[in-house]
C-alpha positions in Angstrom: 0.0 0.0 0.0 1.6 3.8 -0.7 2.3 6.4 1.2 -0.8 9.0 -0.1 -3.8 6.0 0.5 -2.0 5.5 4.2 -2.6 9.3 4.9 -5.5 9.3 2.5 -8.2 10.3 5.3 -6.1 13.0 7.1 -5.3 14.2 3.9 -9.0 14.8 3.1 -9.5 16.3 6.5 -6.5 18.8 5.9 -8.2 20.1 2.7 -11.6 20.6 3.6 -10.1 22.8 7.0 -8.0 24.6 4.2 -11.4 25.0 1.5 -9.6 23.3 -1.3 -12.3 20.2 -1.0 -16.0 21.3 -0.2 -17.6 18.9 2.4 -19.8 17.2 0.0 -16.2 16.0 -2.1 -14.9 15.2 0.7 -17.9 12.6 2.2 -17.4 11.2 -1.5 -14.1 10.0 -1.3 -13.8 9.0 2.0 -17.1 6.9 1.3 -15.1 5.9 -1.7 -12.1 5.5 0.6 -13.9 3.1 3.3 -15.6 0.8 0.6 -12.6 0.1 -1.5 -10.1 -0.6 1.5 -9.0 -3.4 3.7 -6.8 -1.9 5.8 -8.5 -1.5 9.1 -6.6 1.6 10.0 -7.6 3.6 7.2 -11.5 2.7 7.4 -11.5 3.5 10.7 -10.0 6.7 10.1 -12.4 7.3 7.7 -15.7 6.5 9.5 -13.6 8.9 12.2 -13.3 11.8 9.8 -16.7 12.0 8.9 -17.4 13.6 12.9 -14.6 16.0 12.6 -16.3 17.2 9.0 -19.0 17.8 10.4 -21.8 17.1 7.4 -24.4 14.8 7.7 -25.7 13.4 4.5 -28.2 10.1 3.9 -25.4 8.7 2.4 -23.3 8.8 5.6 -26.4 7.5 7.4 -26.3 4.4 5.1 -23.3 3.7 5.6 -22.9 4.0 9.1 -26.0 1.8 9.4 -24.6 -0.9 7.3 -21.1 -0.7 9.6 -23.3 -1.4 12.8 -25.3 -4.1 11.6 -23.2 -6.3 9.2 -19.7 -5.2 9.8 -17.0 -8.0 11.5 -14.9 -5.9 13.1 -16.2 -4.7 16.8 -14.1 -1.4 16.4 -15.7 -0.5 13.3 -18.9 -1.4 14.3 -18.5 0.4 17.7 -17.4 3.9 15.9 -20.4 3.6 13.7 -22.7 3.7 16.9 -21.3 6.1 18.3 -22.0 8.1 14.9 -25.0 7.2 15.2 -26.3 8.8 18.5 -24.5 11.6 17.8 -25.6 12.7 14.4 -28.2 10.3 13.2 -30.1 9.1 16.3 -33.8 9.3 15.1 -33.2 8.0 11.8 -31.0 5.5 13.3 -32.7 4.4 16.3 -34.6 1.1 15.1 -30.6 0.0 14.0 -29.6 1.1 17.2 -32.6 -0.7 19.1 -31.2 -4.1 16.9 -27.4 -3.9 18.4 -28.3 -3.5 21.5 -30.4 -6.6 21.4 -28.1 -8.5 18.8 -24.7 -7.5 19.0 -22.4 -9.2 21.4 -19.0 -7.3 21.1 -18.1 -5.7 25.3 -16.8 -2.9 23.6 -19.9 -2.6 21.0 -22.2 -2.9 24.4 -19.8 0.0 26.3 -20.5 2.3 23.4 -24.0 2.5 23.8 -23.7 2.7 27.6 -21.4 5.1 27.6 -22.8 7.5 24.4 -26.7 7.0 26.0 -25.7 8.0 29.6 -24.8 11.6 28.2 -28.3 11.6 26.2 -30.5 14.1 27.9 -33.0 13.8 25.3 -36.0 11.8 26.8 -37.7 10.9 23.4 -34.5 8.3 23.5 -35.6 6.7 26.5 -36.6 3.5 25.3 -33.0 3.2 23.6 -31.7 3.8 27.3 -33.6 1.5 28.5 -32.5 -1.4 26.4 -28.8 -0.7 26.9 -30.0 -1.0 31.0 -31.1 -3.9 30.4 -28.5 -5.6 28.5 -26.3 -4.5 31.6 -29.2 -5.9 34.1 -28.7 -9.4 32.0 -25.4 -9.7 32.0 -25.0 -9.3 35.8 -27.9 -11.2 37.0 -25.3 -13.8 34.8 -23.0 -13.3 37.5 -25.5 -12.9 40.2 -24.2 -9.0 40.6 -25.7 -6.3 41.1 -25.4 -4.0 37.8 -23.4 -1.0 39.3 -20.9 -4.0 39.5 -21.2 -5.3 36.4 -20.0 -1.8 34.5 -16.2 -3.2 35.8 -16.5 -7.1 34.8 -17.9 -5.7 31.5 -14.7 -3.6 31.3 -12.3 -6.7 31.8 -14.1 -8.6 29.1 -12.9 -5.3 26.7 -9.5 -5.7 27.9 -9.8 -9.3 26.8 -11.4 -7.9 23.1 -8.7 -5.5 22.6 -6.8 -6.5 19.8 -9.2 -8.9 18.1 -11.7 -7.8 15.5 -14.3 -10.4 16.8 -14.9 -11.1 20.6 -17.9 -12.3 22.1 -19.2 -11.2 25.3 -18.9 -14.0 27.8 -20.3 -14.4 31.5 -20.3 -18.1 32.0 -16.3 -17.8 33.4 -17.0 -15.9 36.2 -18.8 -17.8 37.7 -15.9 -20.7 37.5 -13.9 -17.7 38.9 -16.1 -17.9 41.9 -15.2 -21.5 42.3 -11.2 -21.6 41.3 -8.8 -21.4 43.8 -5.9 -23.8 44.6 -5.4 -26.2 46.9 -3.9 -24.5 49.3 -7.1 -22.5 50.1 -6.2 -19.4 48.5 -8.9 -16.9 48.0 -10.6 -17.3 45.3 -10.8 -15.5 41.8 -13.4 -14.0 42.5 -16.2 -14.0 45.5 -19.9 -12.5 45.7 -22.4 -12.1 48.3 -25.6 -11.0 48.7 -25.3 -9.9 45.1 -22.0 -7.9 45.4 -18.8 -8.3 44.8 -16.2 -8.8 48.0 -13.0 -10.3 46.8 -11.1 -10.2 43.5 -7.8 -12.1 43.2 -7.3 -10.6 39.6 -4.2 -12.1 38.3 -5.2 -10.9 35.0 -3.1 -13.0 32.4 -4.3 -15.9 34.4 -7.9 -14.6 33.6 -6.8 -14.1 30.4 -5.8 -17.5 29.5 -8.8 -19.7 30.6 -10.6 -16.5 28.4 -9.0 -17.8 25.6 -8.2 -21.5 26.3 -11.8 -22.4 27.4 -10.9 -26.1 27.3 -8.8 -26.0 30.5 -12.1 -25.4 32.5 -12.8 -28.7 32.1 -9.5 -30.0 32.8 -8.8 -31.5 36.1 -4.5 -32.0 35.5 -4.1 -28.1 36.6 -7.1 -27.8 38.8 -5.5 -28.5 42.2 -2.6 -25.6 41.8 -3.9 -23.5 39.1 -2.1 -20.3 40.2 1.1 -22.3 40.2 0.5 -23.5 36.8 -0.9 -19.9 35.5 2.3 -17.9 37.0 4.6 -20.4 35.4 3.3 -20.4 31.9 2.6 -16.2 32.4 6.9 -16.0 33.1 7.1 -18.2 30.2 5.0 -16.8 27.6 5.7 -13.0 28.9 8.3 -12.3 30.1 7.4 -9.3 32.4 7.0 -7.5 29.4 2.7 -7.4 29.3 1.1 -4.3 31.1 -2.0 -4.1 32.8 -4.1 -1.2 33.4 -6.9 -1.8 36.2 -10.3 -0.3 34.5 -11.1 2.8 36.9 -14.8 1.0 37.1 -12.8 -0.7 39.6 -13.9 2.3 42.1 -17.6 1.2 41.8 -17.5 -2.1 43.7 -17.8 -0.4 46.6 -18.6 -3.8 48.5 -14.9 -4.9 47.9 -13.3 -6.4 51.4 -10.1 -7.5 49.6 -8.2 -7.2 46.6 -5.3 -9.2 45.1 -3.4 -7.8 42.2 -0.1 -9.2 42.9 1.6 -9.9 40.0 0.1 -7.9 37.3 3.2 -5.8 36.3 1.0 -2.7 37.1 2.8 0.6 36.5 0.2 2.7 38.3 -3.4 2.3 40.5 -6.1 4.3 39.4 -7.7 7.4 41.6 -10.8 5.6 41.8 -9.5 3.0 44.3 -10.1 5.3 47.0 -13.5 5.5 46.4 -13.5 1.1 48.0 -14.7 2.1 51.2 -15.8 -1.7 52.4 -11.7 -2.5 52.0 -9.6 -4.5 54.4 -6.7 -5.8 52.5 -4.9 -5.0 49.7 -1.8 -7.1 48.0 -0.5 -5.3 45.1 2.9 -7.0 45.4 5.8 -8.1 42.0 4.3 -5.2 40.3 5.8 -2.0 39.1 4.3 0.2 41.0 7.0 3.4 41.9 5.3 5.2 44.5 1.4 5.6 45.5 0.0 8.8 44.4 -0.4 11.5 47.4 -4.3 11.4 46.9 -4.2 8.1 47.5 -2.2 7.7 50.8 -5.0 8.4 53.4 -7.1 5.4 51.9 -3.7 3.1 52.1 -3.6 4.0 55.5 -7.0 3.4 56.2 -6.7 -0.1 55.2 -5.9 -2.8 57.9 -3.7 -5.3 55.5 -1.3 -3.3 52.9 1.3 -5.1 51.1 3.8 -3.7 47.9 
């Protein structure tokens, strides 16, 4: 591919700011631009550019419709909603009504949670609604409540990022609940009454039975699957994989104790502070420099700290 088609869509952009293409040109060829290209990069770019025109045209409308109902790739598909409920939201709202209900991409779903939660307009309350719902679903799932959910929903887009197809999933955390080694260590994860108290997030330990579903029926690692996990994490990474904890993280506000030893975190998020049910905190082998000052009166507050 050459150098102009790679800058194609900022090169569009550049010329209608400078009035050398008028806006109706320039929706053309980038329409022209997204339909006759594979490369992911430049048809995202191009859906992208279409905001920062600032036209709207039925044409656009069609083709951001098509993008969120047939499109494979959740980015694209997710940037097309978005458009959507920004610029075409009553023409677009019986498409819109179908995702919610049909697509199953995390970061599709947190689109239209996100984008709908800044909607004042109440003629779109129905569209609200079903977004609400898809979150009420998905954590009754996990037996959570759905305040809860928002962060579990955010892991599963940490576990989509990357991949142009990911399906939402629920049924693991609920072996979470179950898994812990033989040793009695806490386990994955533990609810109550609906809310979450515990989370031993190792996350590429997460991330592997994510994507190697067969080893939840596996009983040959079952009895020390932390020891197993940690090995075949130094093997396969290195130390070389960051994690970012989702600041969503702040909204399980049941949370008694949280394990996030060995995640080669580089930073906690603000939003920790807001875990007022917390009692213990292990965020040992990470790469964590210092805690932030805002943060010190809630390390101090909690009974077990270990880094």
């Amino acid at each position: 591919m050459n150098m102009r088609e790679k800058i194609a869509p900022v090169k569009i952009l550049f010329e209608v700011k400078n009035s050398i293409l008028s806006k109706i040109e320039a929706t053309e060829m980038l329409i022209s631009l997204f339909e006759g290209s594979d490369n992911e990069n430049i048809r995202l770019n191009s859906l992208k550019a279409f905001q920062e025109i600032d036209f709207k045209s039925t044409k656009i409308f069609k083709l951001l419709e098509n993008c969120l109902i047939s499109d494979e790739n959740q980015i694209v598909r997710s940037v097309a909603a978005k458009l959507l409920m920004h610029d075409y939201i009553k023409e677009g709202v019986n498409s819109l009504t179908w995702a919610i209900q049909h697509d199953k991409s995390p970061i599709v779903i947190k689109t239209f949670i996100d984008v709908l939660r800044e909607i004042e307009n109440n003629e779109f309350l129905l569209l609200k609604e079903k977004s609400l719902n898809w979150l009420k679903d998905f954590a009754s799932n996990i037996d959570i409540v759905p305040e809860e959910a928002e962060f579990i929903l955010d892991i599963e887009i940490l576990f989509a990022k990357g991949k142009k197809k990911y399906i939402v999933d629920s049924s693991t955390y609920n072996f979470y609940k179950y898994l812990r080694d033989v040793r009695q260590e806490e386990p994955w994860l533990e609810v109550h009454n609906n809310h979450i108290i515990g989370l031993n997030l190792k996350y590429f330990n997460w991330l592997f039975l994510k994507e190697n579903p067969k080893f939840l029926k596996s009983s040959t690692w079952l009895r020390y699957p932390n020891m197993f996990l940690n090995s075949l994490r130094r093997i396969k990474f290195n130390g070389n994989y960051v994690f970012e904890i989702p600041k969503s993280i702040g909204l399980l506000t049941s949370l008694e104790w949280l394990n996030l030893s060995h995640n080669n975190l580089q930073k906690i998020p603000e939003s920790l502070k807001n875990l007022k049910s917390l009692k213990k905190l292990d965020l040992r082998h990470n790469n964590i420099k210092e805690i932030p000052s805002s943060l010190e009166p809630f390390v101090k507050s909690i009974e077990s700290f270990k880094i």
